[in-house]
N, C-alpha and C positions, 0 to 999 in steps of 0.2 A: 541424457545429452543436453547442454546447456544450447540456447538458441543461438549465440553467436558461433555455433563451431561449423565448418564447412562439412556437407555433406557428400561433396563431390570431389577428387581432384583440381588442384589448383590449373588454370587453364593456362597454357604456355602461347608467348607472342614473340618473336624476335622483331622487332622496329631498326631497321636500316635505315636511317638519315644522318646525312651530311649536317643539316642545321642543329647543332646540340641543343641548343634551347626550345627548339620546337619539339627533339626527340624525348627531352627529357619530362615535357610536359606531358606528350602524349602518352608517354610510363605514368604520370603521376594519374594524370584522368584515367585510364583505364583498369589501375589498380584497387579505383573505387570499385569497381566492378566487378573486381572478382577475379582480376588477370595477374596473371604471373608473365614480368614482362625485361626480356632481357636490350639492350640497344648497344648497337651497333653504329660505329660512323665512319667506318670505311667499308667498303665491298670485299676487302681481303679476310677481313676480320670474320667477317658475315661470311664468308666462303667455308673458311676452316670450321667455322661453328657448326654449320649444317651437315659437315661432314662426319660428328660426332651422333645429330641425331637430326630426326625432319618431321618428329611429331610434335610440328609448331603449326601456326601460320604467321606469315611473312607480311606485315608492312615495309613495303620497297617503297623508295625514293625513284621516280622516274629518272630524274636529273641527277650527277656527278659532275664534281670538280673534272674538265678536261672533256668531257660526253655528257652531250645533252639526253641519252637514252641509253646512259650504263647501267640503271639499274635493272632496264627491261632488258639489254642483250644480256647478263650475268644471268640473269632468271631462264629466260630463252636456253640459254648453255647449259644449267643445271637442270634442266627440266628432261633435257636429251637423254634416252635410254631407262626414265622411269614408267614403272605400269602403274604407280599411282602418282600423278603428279602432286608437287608441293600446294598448297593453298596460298595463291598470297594475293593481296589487296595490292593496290600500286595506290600509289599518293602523288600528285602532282600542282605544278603551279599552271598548268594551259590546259587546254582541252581542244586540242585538235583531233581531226577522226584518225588521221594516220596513226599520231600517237596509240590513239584506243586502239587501232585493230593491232599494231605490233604488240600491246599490252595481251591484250587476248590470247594472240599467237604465245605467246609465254607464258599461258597458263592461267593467267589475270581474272579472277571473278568477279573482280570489283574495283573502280576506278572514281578513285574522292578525289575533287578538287579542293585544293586549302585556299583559306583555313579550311582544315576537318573540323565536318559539324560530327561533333562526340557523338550523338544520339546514331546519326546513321552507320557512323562506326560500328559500334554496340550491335547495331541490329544485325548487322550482317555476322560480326563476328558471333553473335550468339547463336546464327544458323550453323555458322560452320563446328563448333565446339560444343553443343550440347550435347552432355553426357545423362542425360532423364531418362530412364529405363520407362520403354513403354510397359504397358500393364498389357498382358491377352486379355483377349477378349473373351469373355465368361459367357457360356452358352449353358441352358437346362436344355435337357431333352425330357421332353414326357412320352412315354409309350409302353404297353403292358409288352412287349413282346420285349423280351430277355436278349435274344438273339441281335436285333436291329437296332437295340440301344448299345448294346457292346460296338457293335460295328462302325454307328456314325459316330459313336463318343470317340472309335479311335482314328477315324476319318479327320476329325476336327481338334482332336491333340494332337496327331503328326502336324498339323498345321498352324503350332501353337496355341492354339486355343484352351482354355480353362474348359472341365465341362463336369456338371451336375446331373447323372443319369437317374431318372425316378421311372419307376416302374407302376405305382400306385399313385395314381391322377388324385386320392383325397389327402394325400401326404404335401403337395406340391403348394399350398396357402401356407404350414408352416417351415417349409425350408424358402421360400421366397427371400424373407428378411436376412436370413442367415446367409443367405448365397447372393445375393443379389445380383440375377444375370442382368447383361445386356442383352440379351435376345430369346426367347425361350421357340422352342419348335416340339409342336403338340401333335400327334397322332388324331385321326379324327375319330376312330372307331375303338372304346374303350369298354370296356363292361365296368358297374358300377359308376362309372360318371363318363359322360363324352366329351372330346376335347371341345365340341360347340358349346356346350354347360361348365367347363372348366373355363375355358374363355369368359364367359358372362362374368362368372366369379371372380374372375385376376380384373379385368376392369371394373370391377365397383369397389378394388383398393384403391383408396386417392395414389398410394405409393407407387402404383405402376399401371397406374390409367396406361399410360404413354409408350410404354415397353414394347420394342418389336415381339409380336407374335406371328408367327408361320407354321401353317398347317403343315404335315409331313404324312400322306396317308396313300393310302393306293387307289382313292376314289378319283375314277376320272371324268363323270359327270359332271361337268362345265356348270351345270345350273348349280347343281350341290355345292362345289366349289365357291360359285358367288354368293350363295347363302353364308355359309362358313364365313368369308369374307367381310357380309355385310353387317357380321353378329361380334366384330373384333378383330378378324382376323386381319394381316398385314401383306402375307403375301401365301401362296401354296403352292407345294410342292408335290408332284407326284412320285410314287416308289413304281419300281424302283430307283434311285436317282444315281447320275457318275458322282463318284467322290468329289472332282472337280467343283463340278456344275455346285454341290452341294455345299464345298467353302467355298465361293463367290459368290452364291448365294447370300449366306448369310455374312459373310466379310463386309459385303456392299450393304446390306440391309442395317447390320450394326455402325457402318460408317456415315452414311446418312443420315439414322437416327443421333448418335453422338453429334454432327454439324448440328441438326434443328434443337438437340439440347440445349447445345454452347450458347447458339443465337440469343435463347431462353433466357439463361442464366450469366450472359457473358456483356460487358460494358464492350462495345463496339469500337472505343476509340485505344482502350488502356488492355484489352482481355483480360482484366480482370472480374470476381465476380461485381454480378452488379448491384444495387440498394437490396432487394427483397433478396436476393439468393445472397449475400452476409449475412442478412438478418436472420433467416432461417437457418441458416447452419451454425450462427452464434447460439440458438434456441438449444437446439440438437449437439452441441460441444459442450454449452453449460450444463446439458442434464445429464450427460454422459460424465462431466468431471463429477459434477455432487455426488452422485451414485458410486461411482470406484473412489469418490473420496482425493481425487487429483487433483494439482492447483492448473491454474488454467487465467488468463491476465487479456485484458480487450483492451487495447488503442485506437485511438481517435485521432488521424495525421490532416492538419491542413496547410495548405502551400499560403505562407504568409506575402500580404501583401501581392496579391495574386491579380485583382485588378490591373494597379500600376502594369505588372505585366502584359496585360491585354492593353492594355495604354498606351503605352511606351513603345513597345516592341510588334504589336498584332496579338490576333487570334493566331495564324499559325506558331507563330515562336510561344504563345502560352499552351497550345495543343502539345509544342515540344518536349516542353517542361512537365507536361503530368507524365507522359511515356517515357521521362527518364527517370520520377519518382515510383510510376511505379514498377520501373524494372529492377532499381535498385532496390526494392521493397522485396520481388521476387527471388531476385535473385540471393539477398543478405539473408531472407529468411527462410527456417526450415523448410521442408517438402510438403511435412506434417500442418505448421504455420497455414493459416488461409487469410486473403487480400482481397477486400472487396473496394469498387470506387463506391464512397458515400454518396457521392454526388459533387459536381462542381470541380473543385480543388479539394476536398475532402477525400479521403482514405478510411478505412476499419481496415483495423489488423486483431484476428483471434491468435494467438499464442499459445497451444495447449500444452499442459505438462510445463508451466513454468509461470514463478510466479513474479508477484510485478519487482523485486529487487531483479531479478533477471531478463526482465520484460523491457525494464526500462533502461538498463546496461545497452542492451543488443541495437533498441531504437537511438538511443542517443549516440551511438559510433556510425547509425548507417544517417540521423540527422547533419553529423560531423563533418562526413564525407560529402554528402549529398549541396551542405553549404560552401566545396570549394568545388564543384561541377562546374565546364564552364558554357554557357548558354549561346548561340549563335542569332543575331538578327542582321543578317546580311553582314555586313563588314564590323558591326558594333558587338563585342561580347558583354554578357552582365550574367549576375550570379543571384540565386534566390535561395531564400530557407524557408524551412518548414516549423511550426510546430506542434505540440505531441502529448498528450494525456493519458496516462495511463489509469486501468483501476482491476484490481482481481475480486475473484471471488469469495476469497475468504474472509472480503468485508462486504461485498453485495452477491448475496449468492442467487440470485435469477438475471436471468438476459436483460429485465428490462432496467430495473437500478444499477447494473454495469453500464451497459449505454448511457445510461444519465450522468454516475459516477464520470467517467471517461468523458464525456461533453463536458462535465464540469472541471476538471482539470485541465480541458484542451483550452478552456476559454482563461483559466488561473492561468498558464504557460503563456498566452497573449498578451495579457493584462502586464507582465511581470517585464517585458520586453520581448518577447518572440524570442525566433529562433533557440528552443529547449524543451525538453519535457520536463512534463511535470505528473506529480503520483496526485490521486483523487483525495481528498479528506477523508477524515475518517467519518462516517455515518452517524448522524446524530442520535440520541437516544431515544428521540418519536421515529425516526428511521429505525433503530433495531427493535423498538418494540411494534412494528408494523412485519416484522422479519420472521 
């Protein structure tokens, strides 16, 4: 699969406004996006259309020629007699409360005043139309007893859940890496090793120091239990337990754990990964491509002339601008692809299974687009570009001369006049004889 191809279904918008030039812009900006966007500029037109199909959502026009509030009574009227109402956004030039509550009354989940700041568009419509299949949640179960492992394994697949049943506590160090649960729940009482000594052992792996662990035993000794506890354990559970009790148990313990990961690993402003959690799973993609022998291609994206932006415009309008590069980042690029903020105005993008002619294809149509985005600072719009460095591995094959490579073409792409990518040079000959 080449990196610019869509992974998902194209996302559908119908845009009802009267104003053709405002409608047709808001098709254009949202199309950077990822949207499949039909416009509409009368209310008739918009009627019949929806009457073919309503797995859209609706940017309405508060205001019509004739009625100051036709587009929220149309919406109000079609909304009548559905079990699932339409999704639609209302767009308007005032912001009165009346207004807002008959918008609600019609359905309304969301009310921009224009100009629409595109970012908060985006955001909303990306809650309403993500299509990302969550992943279950992957639970090990450890416990010698035959019977109890069939049982909770099928307790927590009817409830979707993934599940890994070992019955041998010395087997359970090498399926770890292979399976990689979210949560493992250990029996306490084991012959041949205890789940207290198999515990000891899963955290002196750096890999899963952090891994919820839960006792699951029939000891109900309060004291014993805090020992357990105080030796690794996360949370214990006594048998017999209801099925219930036992996925909210661990549903809650694995959702917890996943939030204190993110915080971990996750840039707070952009949710993307942050400096060290790129770096390390650029380590861990490059050693995995040289091994199967796969191309695999690392970019280096900075938002040019980024100051000015903080300049010009503030900190909040430059905070705006990295969360619309990197949703367009997110969004243009595979599932597979991973985004980290570098720091700053700085972006890493790992690219796996594709090499830099395809690397640099893909970045330069989402650069393309990204440079006719249009920016909001209160009543004044302005427009920013990026630029972008590419380098693969099949001229620097470790993590850390990729990174250097790809710095050094992001600074050649500056140099050259911004706004472009540009591919790394080729490595010198003390460079491959260092290789």
């Amino acid at each position: 699969m080449q990196p610019d191809q869509k992974t998902i279904a194209p996302r559908r918008i119908f845009v009802v406004e009267d104003d053709l030039n405002l409608a047709e812009e808001l098709k254009i900006q949202l199309s950077y996006f990822g949207y499949e966007v039909t416009v509409f500029n009368t209310l008739k037109a918009f009627r019949l259309a929806l009457q073919q199909t309503d797995a859209v959502v609706v940017l309405m026009d508060v205001t019509f020629p004739g009625d100051s509030l036709g587009g929220v009574k149309l919406m109000y009227e079609l909304q009548q007699g559905r079990e699932v109402p339409v999704p639609v956004v209302f767009l308007s030039s005032h912001d009165e409360f009346n207004t807002r509550l008959e918008a609600v009354r019609a359905g309304g989940i969301a009310y921009l005043i224009k100009p629409v700041n595109i970012g908060n568009l985006v955001d909303k419509l990306d809650s309403l139309t993500s299509t990302k299949p969550v992943a279950p949640y992957r639970v090990m179960i450890v416990d010698d007893s035959l019977a109890l492992t069939a049982y909770h394994s099928a307790v927590l697949e009817q409830a979707g859940m993934e599940v890994k049943a070992i019955n041998d506590p010395l087997k359970v160090a090498d399926m770890l890496p292979e399976f990689s649960p979210d949560l493992i729940l250990i029996d306490l009482y084991m012959p041949e090793c205890s789940g207290l000594e198999l515990v000891k052992v899963i955290r002196q792996l750096d890999a899963f120091v952090s891994i919820p662990i839960v006792f699951l035993s029939a000891e109900s000794n309060i004291d014993k239990q805090n020992i357990a506890m105080g030796l690794g354990g996360d949370d214990f559970l006594t048998k017999p337990i209801e099925p219930q009790h036992l996925i909210s148990s661990v549903t809650n313990r694995i959702r917890r754990s996943m939030m204190l990961r993110s915080f971990m690993v996750r840039d707070s402003l952009t949710g993307l990964l942050n400096h060290t959690a790129i770096k390390d799973m650029l380590d861990g993609e490059v050693a995995w491509a040289m091994r199967h022998k796969k191309p695999l291609s690392f970019a280096m994206v900075d938002i040019d002339l980024f100051k000015l932006v903080n300049d010009n415009h503030g900190h909040p309008a430059g905070d705006r601008v990295i969360k619309s590069l990197s949703r367009l980042l997110r969004q243009r690029l595979r599932s597979s692809d991973l985004v980290g903020r570098y720091g700053g105005e700085e972006f890493a993008v790992v690219l796996v299974d594709a090499d830099a002619a395809a690397a640099m294809k893909v970045l330069d149509t989402i650069r393309n687009d990204f440079s006719r985005l249009r920016h909001l600072s209160g009543a004044n719009e302005f427009r920013v570009t990026f630029s972008c460095g590419v380098a693969d591995i099949s001229e620097f094959p470790d993590a850390a001369r990729l990174c250097d490579a790809a710095d050094k073409a992001l600074y050649k792409a500056k140099l050259a006049g911004r706004n472009q990518v540009a591919l790394a040079d080729h490595p010198s000959p003390a460079d491959k004889t260092d290789q």
